[in-house]
PLY file of the C-alpha trace (Angstrom):
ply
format ascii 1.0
element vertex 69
property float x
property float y
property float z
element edge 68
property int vertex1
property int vertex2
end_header
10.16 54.71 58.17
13.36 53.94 60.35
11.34 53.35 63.58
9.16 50.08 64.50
5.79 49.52 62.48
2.75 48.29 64.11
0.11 46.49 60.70
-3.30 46.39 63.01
-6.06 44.26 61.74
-7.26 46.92 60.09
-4.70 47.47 58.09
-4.66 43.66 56.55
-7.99 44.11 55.94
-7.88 46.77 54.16
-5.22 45.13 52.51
-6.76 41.76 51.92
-9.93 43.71 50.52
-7.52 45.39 47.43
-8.06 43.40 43.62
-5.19 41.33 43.43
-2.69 43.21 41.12
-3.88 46.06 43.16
-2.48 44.70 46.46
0.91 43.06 44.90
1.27 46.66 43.92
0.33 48.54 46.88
2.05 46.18 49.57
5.13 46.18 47.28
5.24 50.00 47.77
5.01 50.02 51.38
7.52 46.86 52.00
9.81 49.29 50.17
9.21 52.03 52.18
9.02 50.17 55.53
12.03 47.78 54.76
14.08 49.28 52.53
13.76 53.04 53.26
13.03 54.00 49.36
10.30 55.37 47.45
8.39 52.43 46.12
5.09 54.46 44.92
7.09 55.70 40.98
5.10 52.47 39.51
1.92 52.99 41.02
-1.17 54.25 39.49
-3.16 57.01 40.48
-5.36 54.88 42.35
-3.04 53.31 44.04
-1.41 55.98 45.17
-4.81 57.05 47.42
-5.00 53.91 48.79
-0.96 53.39 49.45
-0.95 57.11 51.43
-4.30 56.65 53.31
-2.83 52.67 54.37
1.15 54.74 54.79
-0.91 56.60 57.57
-3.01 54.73 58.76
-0.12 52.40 59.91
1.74 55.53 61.16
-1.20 56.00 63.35
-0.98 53.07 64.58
2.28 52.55 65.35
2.61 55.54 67.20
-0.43 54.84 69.28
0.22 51.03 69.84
3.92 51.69 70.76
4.00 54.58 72.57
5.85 57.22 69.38
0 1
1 2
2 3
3 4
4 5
5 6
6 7
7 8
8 9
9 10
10 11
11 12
12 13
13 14
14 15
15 16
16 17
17 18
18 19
19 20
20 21
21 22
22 23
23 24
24 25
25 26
26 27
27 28
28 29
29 30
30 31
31 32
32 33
33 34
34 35
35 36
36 37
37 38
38 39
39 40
40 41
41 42
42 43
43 44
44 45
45 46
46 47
47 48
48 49
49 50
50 51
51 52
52 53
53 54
54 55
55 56
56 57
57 58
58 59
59 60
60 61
61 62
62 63
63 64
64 65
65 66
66 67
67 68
């Protein structure tokens, strides 16, 4: 993602509502992917590969919605 990124409530939530190693994981992907540009999902489990593509667009969604993409 090279444009800007728009985390709605929702989003947290969802987020916040993860097991713990399940959220280091997941959130680690997507600051990789928002931040640094690279593929951060090699580590991830099956599991948390759903739930790092269905958060992925759900913040795509958003952003483009909330700022206009």
């Amino acid at each position: 993602m090279t444009s800007p990124v728009y985390l709605s409530q929702r989003v947290l939530s969802d987020i916040q509502a993860l097991p713990c190693s399940d959220r280091l994981a997941v959130v680690t992907a997507l600051a990789a992917n928002i931040l640094l540009g690279v593929d951060g999902t090699k580590g991830l489990s099956p599991m948390e590969t759903i739930v790092y593509t269905m958060l992925q667009n759900t913040i795509r969604r958003d952003s483009a919605r909330i700022l206009g993409a």
